[in-house]
N, C-alpha and C positions, 0 to 999 in steps of 0.2 A: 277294112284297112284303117290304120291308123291314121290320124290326120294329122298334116306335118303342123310343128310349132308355127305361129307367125312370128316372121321377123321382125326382130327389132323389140320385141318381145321376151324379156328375160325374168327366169324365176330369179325373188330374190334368194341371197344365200341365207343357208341355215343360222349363222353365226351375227347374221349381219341383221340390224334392227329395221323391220317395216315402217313404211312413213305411216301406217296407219299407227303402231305401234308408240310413238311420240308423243311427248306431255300435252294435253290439249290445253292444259294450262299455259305453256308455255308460250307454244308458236301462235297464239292468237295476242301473249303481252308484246311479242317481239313485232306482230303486226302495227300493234298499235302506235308502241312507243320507241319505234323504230329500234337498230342494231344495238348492242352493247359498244360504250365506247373506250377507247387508251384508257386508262388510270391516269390521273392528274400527275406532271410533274411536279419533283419536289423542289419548288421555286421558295423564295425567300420566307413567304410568309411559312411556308409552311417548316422549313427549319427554324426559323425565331420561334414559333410555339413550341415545337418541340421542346428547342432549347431554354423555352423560358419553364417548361414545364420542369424539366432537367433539374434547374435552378432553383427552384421551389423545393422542389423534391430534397436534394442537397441542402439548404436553407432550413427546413420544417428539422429534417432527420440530424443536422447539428446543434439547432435548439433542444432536439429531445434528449441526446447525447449530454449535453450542459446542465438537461436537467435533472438528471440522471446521475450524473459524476458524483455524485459522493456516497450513492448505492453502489455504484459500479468498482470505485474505490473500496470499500467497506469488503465487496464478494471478492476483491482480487491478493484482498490482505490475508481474507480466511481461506483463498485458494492456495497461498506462497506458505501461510504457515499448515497447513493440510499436508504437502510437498514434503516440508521440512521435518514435521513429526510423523511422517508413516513409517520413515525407517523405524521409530521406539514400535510403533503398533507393531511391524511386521514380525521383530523383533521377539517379543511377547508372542508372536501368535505362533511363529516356530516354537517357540519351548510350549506350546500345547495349550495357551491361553484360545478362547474363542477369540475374531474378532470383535463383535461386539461390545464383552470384555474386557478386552483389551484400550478401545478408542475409547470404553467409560475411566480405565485407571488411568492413561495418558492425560485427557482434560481436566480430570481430578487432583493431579499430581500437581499441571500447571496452573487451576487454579487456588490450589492451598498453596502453593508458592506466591502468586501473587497475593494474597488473602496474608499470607505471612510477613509479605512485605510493606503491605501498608498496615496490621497491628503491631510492627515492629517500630512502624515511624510514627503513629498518633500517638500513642503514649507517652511518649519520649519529648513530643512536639506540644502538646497540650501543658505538659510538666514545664519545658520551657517557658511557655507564656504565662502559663498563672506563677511562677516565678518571677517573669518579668514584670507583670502587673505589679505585684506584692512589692517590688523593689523601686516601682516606677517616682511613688514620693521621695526616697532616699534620692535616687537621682537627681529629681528638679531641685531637690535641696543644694546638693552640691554642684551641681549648675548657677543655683543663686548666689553662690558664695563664692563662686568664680567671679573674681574680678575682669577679667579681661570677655566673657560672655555677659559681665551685668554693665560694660560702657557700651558693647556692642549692642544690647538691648536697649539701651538708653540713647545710644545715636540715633539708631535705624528704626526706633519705636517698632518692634518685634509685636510686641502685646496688641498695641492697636491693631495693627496690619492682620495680626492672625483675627481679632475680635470681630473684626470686617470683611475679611475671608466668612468665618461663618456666619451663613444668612441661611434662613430658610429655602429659598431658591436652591444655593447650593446644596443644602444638606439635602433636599429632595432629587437633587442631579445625583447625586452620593450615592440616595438609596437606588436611584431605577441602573447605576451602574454596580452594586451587589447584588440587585434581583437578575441581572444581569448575569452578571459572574453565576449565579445561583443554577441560570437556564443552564451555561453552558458547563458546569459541574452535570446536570442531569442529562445534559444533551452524550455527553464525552462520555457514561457511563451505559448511557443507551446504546450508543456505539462499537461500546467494549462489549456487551454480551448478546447484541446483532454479530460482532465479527466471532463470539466463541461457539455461539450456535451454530452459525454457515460452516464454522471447522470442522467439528462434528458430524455436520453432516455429511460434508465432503471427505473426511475421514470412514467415514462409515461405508460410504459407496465410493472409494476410491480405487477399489481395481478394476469396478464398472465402468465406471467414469473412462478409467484410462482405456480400456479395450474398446469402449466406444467409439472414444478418440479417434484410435490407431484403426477401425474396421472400414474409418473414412479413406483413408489412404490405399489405391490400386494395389491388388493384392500382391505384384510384380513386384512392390517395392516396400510392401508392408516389414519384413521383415528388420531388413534395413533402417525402415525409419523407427518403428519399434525399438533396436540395438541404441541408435544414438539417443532417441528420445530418455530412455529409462537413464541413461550416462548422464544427461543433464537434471532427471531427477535427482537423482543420486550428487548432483553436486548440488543443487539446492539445498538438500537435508547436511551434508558436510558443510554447509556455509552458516545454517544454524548452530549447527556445531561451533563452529570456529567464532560465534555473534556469543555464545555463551561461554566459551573457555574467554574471550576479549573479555566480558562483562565480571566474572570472578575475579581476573586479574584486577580489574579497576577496584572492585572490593575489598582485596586482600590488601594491596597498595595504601587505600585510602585510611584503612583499619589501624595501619602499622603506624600511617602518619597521625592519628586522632592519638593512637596511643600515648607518643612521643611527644605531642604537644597538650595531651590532657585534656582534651575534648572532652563531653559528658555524653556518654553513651558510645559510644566508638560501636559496637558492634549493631545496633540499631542502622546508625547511619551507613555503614559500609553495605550493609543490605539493604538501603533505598539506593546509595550508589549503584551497586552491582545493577539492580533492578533497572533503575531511571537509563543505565549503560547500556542496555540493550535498546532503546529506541535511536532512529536513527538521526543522526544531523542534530538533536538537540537534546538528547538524552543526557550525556554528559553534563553538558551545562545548568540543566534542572536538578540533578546532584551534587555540582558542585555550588550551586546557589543554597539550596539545604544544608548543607554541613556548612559553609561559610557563616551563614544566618547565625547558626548556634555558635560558631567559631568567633564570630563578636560578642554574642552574648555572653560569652568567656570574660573576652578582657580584647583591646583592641588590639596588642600586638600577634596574638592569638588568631584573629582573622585576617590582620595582613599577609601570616605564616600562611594561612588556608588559602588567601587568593594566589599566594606566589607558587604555593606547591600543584595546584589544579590546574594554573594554564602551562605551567612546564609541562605536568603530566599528561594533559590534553594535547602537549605539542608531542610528547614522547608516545604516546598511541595512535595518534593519525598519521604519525608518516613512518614512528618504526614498526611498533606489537602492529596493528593492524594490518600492514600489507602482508608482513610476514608469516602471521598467523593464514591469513587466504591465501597466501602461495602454497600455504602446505595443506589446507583446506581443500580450494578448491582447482588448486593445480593451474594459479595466472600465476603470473611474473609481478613484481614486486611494483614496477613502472604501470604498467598494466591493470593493477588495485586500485595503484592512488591514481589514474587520470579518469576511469570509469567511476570512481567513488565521486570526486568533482563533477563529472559531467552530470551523472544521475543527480545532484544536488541542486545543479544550474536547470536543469531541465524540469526535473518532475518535484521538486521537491523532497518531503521526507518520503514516499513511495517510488521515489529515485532512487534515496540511498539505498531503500531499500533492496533493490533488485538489483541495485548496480553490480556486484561482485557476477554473480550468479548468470546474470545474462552476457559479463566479459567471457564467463568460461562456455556459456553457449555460442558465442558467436566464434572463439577460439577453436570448437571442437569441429562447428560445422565447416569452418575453414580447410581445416587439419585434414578432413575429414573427405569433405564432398568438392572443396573447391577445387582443394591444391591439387588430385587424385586425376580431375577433369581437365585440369591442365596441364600436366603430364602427361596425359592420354594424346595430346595432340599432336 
């Protein structure tokens, strides 16, 4: 016969672990160094470190940010101009050009245009000067024979005053401020072909780029953001547009006026204008200090003609051709131009203006778009 189980006596269950089976590791630490205990509350000290770690963290990664900023600026110029000129690439690449092809005659194009614009201006500018030099004794001559600048020299002892102005001191402050000038000629050009190379190459991989972009976005809404995304490319490139029919006009404009008042070179300088017009916030002004320059060197009624016709004309582009040209650009409103063009000016500077259009008609579409649609919906 089988012998009964003793009670109180129970096999364990199959599923269920034997005490022999148990870390032996374990239950002789837990012997020792008694139970596991609560986790520490999170009492003051311990959020102040966090938080000062936070702060640090914040602190370190806005200094890097700062130091950073004028790479970041540099990459964000060759992204907005990349933007702008893919429609000429795509353009090209439909009529059967390769792209690669295609992105080398686009950069090529832009820079024999700029290449054209400053052999259009040195020649022109150099001829100036070694004229001015050539002429410079004629002048003092008739400076000296001006009576009313040879009492004014004699009151205010001109001669002395300048004679002790220059000292060696100065003349050495002089030179480390054109070696100066000198860096920042080579710095500003290092600049220009860091920003034409990032184009390039964001040009080159820019349908990658963009699909990248867009594969980050939930695939539910990918489409969607895709549609509007490409609509605000597309007004970027139309605001290039619109930044280059502006810049002609100032060209054509400035031409008509050299003509009529007999500037020397007129077509030279209308293509630094045109050129200098496309930068933003101070383009104009770097043009119209150029043709001015020579505009005296004429005769003086000659350049006060220059100064009166550039700041009308600067007042008749900033508030009429230029809203008007991006209302039909980029599809803002005319109020809408001009208070985004200021804002971008007051805020970011000349990488303000520059985006300023561009980002009114993004914030316009997403509105148009996503807000007003959601609030309807309610």
């Amino acid at each position: 016969m089988e012998k009964p189980k003793a009670a109180g006596k129970q096999q364990p269950a199959p599923d269920e672990p034997d005490a022999s089976d148990t870390d032996p590791a374990t239950e002789p630490s837990r012997a020792r160094f008694g139970p596991v205990g609560r986790p520490f509350q999170r009492g003051p000290f311990y959020l102040g470190l966090i938080g000062g770690f936070g702060a640090l963290t914040a602190y370190y990664g806005v200094q890097a940010l700062v130091g950073a900023l004028n790479i970041l600026v540099l990459i964000f110029i060759a992204i907005f101009l990349a933007v702008g000129l893919n429609p000429a690439v795509s353009l090209l690449n439909r009529w059967g050009v390769p792209r690669g092809l295609a992105v080398a005659i686009v950069a090529v194009g832009g820079l024999l245009l700029f290449c054209g614009g400053l052999f259009a201006l040195v020649p022109p500018l150099i001829r100036q000067i070694t004229e001015f030099a050539d002429q410079l004794p004629a002048y003092l001559d008739e400076l000296n024979r001006n009576t009313l600048i040879r009492d004014l020299t004699e009151r205010y002892d001109i001669i002395e005053r300048a004679k002790a102005v220059i000292t060696p001191g100065n003349l050495t402050a002089a030179l480390g401020g054109v070696l100066g000038g000198v860096g920042l000629v080579f710095g500003t050009i290092f600049n220009v072909l860091t920003v034409l190379l990032l184009m390039i190459y964001f040009l080159a991989a820019f349908d990658r780029l963009k699909d990248g972009a867009y594969r980050i976005v939930p695939a539910s809404r990918r489409e969607r953001v895709r549609a509007l995304g490409d609509e605000i490319l597309r007004k970027v490139g139309a605001y290039i547009a619109g930044a280059l029919a502006i810049a002609i006009c100032a060209g054509i404009c400035s031409f008509t006026f050299m003509l009529i008042a007999g500037i020397a070179y007129p077509a030279a300088l209308a293509v630094v204008v045109a050129i200098t017009d496309l930068i933003p916030q101070i383009g104009a002004m770097l043009g119209a200090v150029v043709v001015t320059i020579v505009a005296f060197a004429t005769s003086i009624p000659v350049g006060i003609a220059s100064v009166i016709f550039f700041v009308l004309y600067q007042q008749l582009e900033n508030w009429v051709i230029y809203p008007r040209v991006m209302a039909r650009a980029v599809r803002v409103t005319d109020l809408a131009a001009i208070i985004s063009a200021l804002l971008g000016v007051a805020l970011l500077g000349v990488v303000g203006a520059l985006i300023a259009i561009p980002a009114c008609a993004a914030i316009q579409l997403i509105v148009r778009e996503v807000v007003l649609p959601r609030q309807e919906a309610r």
